[in-house]
C-alpha positions in Angstrom: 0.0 0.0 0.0 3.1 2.2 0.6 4.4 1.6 -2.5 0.7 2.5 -4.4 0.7 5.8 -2.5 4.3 6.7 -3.6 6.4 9.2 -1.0 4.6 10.9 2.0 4.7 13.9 2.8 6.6 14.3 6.6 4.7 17.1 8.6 8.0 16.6 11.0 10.2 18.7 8.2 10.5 21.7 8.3 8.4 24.3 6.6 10.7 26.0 4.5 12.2 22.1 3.1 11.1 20.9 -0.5 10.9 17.1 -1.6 13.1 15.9 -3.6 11.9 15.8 -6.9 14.8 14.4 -8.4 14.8 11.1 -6.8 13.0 8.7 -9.1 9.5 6.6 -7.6 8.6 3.3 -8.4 5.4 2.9 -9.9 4.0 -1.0 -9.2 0.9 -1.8 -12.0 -0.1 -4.9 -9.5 0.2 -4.4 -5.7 0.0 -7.0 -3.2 -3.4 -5.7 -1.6 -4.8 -7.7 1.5 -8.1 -9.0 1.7 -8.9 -6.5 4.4 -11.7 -4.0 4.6 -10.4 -0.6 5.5 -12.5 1.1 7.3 -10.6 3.8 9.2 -8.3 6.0 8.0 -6.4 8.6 10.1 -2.8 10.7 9.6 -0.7 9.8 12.3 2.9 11.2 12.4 2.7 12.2 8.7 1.8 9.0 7.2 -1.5 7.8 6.0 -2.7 5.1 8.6 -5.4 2.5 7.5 -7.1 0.6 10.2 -8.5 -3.0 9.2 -11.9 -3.4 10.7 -12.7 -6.9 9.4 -11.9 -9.9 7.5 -14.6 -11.2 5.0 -14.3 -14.5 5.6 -15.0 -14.0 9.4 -17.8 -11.3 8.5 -19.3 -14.2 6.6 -18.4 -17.1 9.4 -20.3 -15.3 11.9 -23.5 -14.0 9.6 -24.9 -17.5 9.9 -27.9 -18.7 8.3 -31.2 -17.3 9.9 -32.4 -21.0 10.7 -29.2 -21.8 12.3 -29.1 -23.4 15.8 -25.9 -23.1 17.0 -23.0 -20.4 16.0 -20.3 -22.1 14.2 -17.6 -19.4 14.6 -16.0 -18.2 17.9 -16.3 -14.8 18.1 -13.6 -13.2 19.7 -13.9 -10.8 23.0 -13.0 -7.8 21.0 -15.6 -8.3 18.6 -18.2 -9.1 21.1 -17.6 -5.9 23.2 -17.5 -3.5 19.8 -20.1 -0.9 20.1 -23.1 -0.5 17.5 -22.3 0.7 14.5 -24.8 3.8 12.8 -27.7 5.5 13.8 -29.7 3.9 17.3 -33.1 2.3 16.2 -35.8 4.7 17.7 -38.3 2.1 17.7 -36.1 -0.7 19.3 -34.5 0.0 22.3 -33.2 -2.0 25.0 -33.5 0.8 28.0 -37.4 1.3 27.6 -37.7 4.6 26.5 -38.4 3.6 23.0 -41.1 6.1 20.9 -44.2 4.3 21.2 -46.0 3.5 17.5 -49.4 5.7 16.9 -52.5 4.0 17.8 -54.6 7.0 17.4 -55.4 9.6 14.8 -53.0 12.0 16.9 -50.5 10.0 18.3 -50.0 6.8 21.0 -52.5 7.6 24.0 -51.4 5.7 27.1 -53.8 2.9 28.7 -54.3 4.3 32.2 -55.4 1.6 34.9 -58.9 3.4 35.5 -62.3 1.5 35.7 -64.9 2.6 33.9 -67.0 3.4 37.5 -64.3 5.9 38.2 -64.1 7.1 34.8 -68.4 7.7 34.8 -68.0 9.5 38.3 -65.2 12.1 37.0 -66.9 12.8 34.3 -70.3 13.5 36.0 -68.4 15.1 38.7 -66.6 17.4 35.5 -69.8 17.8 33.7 -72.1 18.6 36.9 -69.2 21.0 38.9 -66.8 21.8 36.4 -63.3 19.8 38.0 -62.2 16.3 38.1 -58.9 14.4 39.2 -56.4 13.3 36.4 -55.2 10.1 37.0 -51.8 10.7 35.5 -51.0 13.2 37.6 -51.7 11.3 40.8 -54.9 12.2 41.4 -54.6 16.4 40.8 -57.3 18.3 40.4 -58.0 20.1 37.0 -60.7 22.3 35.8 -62.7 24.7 37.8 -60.2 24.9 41.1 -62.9 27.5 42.4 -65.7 25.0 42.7 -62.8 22.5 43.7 -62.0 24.5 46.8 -65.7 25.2 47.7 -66.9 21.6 47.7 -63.7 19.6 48.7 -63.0 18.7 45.6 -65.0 15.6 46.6 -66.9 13.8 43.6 -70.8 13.5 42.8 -70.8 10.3 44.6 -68.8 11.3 48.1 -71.6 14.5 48.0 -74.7 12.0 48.1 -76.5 12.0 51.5 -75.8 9.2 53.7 -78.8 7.3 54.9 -79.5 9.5 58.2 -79.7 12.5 55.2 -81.7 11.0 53.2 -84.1 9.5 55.7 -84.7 13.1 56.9 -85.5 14.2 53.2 -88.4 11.4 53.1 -89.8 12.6 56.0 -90.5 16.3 54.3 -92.4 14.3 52.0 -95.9 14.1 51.6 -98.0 11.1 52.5 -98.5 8.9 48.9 -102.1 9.1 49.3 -104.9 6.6 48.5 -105.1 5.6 45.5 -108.9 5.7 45.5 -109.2 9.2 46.5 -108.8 11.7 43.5 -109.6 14.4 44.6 -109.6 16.2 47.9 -108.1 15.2 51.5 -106.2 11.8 51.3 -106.1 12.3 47.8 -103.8 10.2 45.9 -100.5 12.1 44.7 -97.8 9.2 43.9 -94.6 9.9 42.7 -96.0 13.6 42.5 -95.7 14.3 46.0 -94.0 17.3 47.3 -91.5 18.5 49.8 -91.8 21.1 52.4 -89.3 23.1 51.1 -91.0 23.5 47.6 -94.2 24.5 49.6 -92.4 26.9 51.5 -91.1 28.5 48.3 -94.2 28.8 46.3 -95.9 30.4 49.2 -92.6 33.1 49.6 -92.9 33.4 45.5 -96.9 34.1 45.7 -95.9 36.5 48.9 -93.5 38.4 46.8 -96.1 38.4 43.6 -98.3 40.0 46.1 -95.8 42.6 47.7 -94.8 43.8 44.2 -98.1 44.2 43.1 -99.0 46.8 46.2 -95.7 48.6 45.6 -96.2 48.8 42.1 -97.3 52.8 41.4 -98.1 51.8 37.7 -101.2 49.9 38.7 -104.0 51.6 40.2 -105.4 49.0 42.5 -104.0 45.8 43.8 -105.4 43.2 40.9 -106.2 39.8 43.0 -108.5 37.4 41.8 -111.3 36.5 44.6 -111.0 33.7 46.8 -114.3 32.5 45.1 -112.2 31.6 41.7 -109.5 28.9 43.1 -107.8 27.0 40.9 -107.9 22.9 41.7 -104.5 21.1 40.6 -104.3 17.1 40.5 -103.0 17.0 44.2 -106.1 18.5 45.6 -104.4 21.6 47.0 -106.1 25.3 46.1 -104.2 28.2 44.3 -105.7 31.4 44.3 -105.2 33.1 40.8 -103.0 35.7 41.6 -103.1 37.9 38.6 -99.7 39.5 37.8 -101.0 41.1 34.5 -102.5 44.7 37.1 -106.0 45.9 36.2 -107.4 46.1 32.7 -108.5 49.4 31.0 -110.8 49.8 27.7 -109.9 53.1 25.0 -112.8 54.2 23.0 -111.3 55.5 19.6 -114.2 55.5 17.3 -115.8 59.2 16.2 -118.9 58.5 18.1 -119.9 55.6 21.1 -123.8 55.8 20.0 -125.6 56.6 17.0 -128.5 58.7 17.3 -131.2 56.3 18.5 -128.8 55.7 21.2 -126.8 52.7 19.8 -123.1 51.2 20.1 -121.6 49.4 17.4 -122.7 46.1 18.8 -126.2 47.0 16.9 -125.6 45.3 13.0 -126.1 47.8 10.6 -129.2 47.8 8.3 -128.0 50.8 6.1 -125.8 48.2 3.9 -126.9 46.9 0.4 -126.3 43.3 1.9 -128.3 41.5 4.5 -126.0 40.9 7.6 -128.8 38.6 9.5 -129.0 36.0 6.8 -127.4 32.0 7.1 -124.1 32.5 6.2 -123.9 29.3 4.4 -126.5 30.5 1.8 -124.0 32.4 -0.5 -122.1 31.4 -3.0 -118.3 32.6 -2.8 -115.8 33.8 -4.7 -111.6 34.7 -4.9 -110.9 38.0 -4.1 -108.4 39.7 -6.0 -107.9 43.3 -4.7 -106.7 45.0 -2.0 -109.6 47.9 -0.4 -108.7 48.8 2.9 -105.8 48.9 5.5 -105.6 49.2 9.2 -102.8 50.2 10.8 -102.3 50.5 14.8 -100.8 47.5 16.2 -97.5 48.2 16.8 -96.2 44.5 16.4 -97.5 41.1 14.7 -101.1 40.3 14.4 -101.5 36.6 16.2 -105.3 35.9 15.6 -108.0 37.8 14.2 -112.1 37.0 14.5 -115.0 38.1 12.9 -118.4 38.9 14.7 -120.1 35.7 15.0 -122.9 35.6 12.0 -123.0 39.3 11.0 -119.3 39.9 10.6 -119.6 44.0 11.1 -116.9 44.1 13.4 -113.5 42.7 13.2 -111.8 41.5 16.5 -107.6 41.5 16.2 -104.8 40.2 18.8 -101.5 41.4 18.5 -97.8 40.7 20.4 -98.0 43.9 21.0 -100.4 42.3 24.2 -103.0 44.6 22.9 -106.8 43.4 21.3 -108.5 45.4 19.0 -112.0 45.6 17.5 -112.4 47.6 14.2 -115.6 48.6 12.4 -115.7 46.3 8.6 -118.2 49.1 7.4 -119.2 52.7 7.4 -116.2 54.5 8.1 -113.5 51.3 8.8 -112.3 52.6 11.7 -110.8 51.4 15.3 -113.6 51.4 17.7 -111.5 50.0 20.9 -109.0 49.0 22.3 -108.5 46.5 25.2 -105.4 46.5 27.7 -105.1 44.4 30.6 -102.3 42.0 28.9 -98.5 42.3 29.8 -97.6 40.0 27.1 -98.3 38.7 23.7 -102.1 37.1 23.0 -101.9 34.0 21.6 -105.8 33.8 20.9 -109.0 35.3 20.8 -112.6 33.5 20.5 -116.1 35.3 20.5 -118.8 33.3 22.6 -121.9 32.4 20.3 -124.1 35.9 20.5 -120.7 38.0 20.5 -121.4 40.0 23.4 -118.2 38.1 25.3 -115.0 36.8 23.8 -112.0 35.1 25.7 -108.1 36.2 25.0 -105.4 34.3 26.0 -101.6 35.6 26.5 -98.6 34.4 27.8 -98.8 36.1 30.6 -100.7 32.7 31.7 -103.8 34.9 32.0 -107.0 33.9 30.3 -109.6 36.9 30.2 -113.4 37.1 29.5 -114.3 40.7 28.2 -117.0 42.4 27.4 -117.3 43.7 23.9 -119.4 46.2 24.3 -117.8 48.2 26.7 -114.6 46.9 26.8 -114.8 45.6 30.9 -112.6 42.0 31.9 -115.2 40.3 33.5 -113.6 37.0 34.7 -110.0 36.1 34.9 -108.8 32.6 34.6 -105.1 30.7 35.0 -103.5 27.5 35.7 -100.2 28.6 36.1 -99.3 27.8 32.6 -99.4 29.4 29.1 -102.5 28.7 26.9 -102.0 28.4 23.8 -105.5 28.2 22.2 -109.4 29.0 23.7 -112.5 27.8 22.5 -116.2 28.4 23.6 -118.4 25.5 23.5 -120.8 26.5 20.4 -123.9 24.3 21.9 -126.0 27.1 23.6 -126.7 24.9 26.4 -123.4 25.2 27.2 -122.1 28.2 26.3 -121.0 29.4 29.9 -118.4 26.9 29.0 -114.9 27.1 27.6 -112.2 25.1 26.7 -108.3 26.0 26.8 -105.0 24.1 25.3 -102.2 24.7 27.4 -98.3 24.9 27.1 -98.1 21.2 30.0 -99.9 19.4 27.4 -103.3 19.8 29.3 -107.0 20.8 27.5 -108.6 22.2 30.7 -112.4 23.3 30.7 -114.0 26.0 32.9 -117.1 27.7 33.7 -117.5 31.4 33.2 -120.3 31.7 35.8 -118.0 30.4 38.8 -115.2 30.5 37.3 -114.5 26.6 38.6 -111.9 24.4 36.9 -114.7 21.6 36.0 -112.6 19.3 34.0 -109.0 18.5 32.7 -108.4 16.4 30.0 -104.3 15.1 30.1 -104.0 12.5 27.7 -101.5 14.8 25.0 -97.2 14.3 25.0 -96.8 18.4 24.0 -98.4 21.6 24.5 -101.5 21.6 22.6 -102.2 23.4 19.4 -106.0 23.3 18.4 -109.4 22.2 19.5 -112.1 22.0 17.0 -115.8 21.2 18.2 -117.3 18.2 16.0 -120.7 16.3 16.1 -123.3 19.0 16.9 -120.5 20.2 19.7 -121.0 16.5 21.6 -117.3 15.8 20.8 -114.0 18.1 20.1 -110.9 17.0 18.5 -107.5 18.0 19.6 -103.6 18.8 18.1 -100.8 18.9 19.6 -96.5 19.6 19.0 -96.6 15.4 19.9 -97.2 14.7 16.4 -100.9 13.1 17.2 -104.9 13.7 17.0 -107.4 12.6 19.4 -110.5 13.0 20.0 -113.1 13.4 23.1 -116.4 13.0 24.2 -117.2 16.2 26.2 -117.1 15.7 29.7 -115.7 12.5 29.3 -111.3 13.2 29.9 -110.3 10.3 28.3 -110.0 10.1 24.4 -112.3 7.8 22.4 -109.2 8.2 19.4 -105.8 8.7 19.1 -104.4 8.9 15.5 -100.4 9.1 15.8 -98.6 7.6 12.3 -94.8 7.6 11.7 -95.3 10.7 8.7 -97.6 12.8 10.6 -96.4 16.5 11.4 -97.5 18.8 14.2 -101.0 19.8 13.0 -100.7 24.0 14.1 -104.0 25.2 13.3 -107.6 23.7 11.9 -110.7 25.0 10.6 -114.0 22.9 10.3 -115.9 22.2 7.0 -119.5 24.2 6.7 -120.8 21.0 6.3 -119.8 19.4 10.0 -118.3 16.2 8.1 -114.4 17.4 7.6 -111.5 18.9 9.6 -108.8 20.9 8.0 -105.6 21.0 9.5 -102.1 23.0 8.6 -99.5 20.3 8.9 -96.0 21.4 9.7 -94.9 19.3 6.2 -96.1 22.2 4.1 -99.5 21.0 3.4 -103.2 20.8 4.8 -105.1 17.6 5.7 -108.2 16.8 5.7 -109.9 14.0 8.7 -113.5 13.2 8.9 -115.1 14.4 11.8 -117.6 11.2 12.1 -117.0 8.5 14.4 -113.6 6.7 13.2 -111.9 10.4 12.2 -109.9 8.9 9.8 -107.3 10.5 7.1 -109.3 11.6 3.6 -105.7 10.3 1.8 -107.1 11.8 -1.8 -107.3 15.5 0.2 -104.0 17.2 0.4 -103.8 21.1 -0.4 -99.9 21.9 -1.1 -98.3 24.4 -3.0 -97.4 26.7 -0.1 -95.0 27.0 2.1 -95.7 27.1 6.6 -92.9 25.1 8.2 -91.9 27.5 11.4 -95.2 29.2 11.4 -98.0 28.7 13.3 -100.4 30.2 9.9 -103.9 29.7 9.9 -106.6 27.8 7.4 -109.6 29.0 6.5 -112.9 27.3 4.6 -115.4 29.5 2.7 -118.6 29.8 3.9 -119.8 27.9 1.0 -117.3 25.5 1.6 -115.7 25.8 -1.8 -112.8 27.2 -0.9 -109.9 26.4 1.0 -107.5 29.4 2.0 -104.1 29.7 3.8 -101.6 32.4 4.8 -97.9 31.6 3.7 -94.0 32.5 5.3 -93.2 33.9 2.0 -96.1 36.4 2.0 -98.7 35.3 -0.2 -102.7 34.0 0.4 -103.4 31.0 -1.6 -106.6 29.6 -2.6 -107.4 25.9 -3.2 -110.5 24.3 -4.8 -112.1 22.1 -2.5 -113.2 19.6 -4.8 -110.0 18.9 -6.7 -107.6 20.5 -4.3 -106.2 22.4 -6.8 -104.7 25.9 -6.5 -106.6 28.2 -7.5 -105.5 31.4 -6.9 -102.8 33.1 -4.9 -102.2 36.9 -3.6 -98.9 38.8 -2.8 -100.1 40.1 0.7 -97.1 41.2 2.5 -93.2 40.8 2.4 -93.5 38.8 5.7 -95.5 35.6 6.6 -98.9 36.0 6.6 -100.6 34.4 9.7 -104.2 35.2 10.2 -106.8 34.5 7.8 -110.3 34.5 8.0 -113.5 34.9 5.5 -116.1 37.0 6.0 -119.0 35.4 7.2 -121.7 37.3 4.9 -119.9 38.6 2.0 -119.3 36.7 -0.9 -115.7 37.4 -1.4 -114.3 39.3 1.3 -111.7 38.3 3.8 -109.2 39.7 5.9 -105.2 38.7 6.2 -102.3 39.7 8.9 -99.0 38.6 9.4 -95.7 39.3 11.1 -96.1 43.3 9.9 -98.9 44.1 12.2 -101.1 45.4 9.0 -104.4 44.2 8.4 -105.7 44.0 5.3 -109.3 43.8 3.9 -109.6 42.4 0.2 -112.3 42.0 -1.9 
């Protein structure tokens, strides 16, 4: 190898010496080269040092065959004590700190030795107050340290009652009752019972009701509803009607309160080239088309409006505004009153059958029987809970007699002369949407947000039919057929229904008016008088008309540039009806 590299330079010499050029070298064209790998190379006092590393043949001795038993070679000391050679396998180490291979999307997530009891109780105990203890960090509490500090940073089981606790609970308890006893003393109340402590806080809520109401300088008296009108829950136990809504006050805005024979508007005008006393069913109707009046003075969207039973010469509204209006439909078509006694929106308004009374309904939880004439709340009526939709019982015998849909899924029926809670049907799964009297008034059926109809004898609180299908929508509002024998319903699917109203109140399949558009609006149906005509507000603004027959459309108006939610026909006219919607505007067509 010398020879091959020729003369070496001496770093020994001295600087300023130069080789000796003239001394010849000795060029081999063969050199003895051993069989060695090199594998080191380093300058060590000027000369070029090689280092073997190993011999071939003993590379290849000791690389024995994988299926090999027994090594053939003896490997010597040095060899066996040579350190790895390149980089250090991340993956396989010997000192157990190798990088663990991903066994998730993010990385490799330890097992920890946790049951899952323990996991379920930190995680309520993190969901329910806010810390937990991390196993990984011997048991350290992380979260909401706060909440840690103030309970202990015990868990949701260690903050359960022991058994001397919770014996003294079930001794606040009421007594189960006898489950023969509905009503009254004794009376059954089941898993319903209450504690003391909820007692004492209803009364302490009523108290304060009552203390705010006689500091109150915006009301003029203190508004309580008599002893004489209680209120009779399921558990037997009495709530007076406290009414949080003050006292109600009636504006007279028309030109003049009496004509000059001494009359109010309640008299139907005679002065009209129609007759207002005749059967309303005895005219043949017809699609309006234009637009001939407007009133404008609710200050926020129309909810409901009503015509005067039979005549139809005064038009009762309801707004959010938690105002209800009555406005003349001839003569000079102007506002005539205006009742206040409502803190919130009204949900509904329904005339009794001579229109002298109607009933409005807000959700202030306050249902109120005025008079019409003179604009005075006669009765006052509440559960406690928000009703959604009121209904007079048409049959004259009973016309003292109302029915209400409320927001706990209960139909409730009470009597305007004692204002008694007389009967309580709770058979619905949702707050209840509609109530349509059927059968010469004998029966009514009922809609509610759980997807289902049923229907009642009255008086009788348990339903003679329940019609709940897998493709069956909330059914928002209905409208009976002039003929007593169908039951129109707005279905939340964009369409209206039609169900018989005879005994088995099935599904007319081949009835189905679509073409508009509801879903997310509570928007009312309407039949024509005649019962040719089927009419519906829309979300996009517009009134459509359907033929009854074929259930085609017929006909549709641009109303307003917001849904349109109230619709009704007028009772005598052949082609007039009145709209409303989410812009507070009524508006009369013809």
């Amino acid at each position: 190898m010398a020879s091959l590299l020729g003369a070496a330079y001496d770093s020994s010499d001295d600087e300023t010496s130069k080789p000796d050029y003239t001394t010849a070298t000795q060029v081999v064209a063969a050199p003895d080269v051993s069989l060695e790998v090199w594998s080191d190379m380093t300058v060590s006092s000027g000369h070029l040092k090689l280092t073997s590393w190993q011999d071939p043949m003993k590379l290849q001795m000791m690389l024995a065959k994988p299926t090999d038993t027994s090594l053939s070679y003896n490997v010597p000391y040095a060899d066996l004590s040579r350190a790895q050679q390149g980089p250090a396998n991340p993956f396989k180490s010997t000192e157990g700190n190798a990088m663990k291979r991903k066994n998730v999307l993010t990385g490799y997530a330890e097992e920890a030795a946790v049951s899952d009891a323990t996991f379920a109780v930190q995680h309520r105990t993190f969901q329910s107050l806010g810390y937990t203890r991390d196993p990984t960090r011997n048991g350290a509490v992380v979260g909401d340290l706060e909440a840690a500090r103030r309970f202990g940073g015990r868990d949701v089981v260690q903050m359960r009652p022991n058994k001397e606790q919770s014996e003294a609970i079930r001794q606040k308890r009421q007594k189960r009752g006898d489950p023969g006893i509905v009503d009254g003393e004794g009376a059954y109340r089941g898993p319903w019972a209450k504690y003391e402590d909820d007692e004492r806080a209803l009364e302490d809520e009523e108290l304060m009701a009552g203390e705010q109401l006689a500091s109150d300088e915006e009301f003029e008296e203190e508004a309580v509803a008599p002893p004489s009108n209680p209120i009779i829950d399921k558990a037997g136990k009495e709530y007076l009607d406290v009414n949080t809504s003050g006292i109600e006050q009636t504006e007279f805005h028309g030109s003049s309160q009496f004509d000059y024979q001494g009359r109010t508007y309640m008299h139907v005008p005679q002065d009209l080239d129609i007759d207002l006393h005749k059967e309303p069913s005895t005219i043949k109707n017809y699609v309006p088309k234009k637009l001939i009046h407007t009133w404008k003075h609710h200050t926020k969207p129309i909810t409901a409006l009503r015509f005067f039973p039979s005549s139809g010469h005064l038009l009762l509204s309801s707004s959010a505004d938690a105002k209800i209006k009555i406005w003349d439909v001839y003569h000079d078509r102007e506002l005539l009153r205006t009742y206040n006694g409502h803190t919130k929106s009204v949900s509904d308004i329904c005339f009794n059958n001579s229109g002298t009374t109607f009933l409005s309904a807000s959700y202030d939880r306050q249902i109120k029987l005025w008079d019409t004439e003179y604009g005075k709340c006669i009765s006052r009526f509440s559960t406690g809970k928000i009703p959604h939709v009121i209904r007079f019982n048409p049959d004259p015998a009973l016309h003292h007699e109302f029915l209400a849909g409320m927001s706990d899924k209960k139909i409730v029926q009470f009597d305007t002369r004692t204002g008694d809670l007389v009967q309580e049907y709770d058979y619905h799964l949702g707050p209840v949407n509609t109530i349509t009297f059927v059968d010469q008034n004998r029966r009514f059926i009922t809609t509610s947000d759980d997807k289902s109809l049923r229907a009642w004898e009255y008086n009788i609180p348990v339903p003679i039919k329940f019609i709940a299908e897998p493709y069956m929508y909330s059914m928002v509002r209905s409208s009976l057929h002039p003929s007593g024998k169908h039951v129109a319903f707005q279905s939340a699917d964009n369409q209206i229904v039609v169900y018989a109203s005879t005994d088995r109140f099935r599904q007319n399949r081949k009835k189905a008016f679509r073409g508009h558009n509801n879903a997310g609006y509570a928007i009312d149906v309407a039949i024509s008088p005649d019962g040719q005509f089927v009419m519906s507000g829309d979300s996009g603004g517009w009134v459509c008309f359907w033929d009854w027959k074929t259930c085609k459309m017929w006909h549709k108006i641009q109303a307003s540039d917001g849904p349109v939610v109230a619709t009704q026909w007028h009772p005598q006219e052949t082609s007039k009806v009145a709209t409303a919607g989410l812009d507070g505007v009524i508006k009369y067509w013809d």
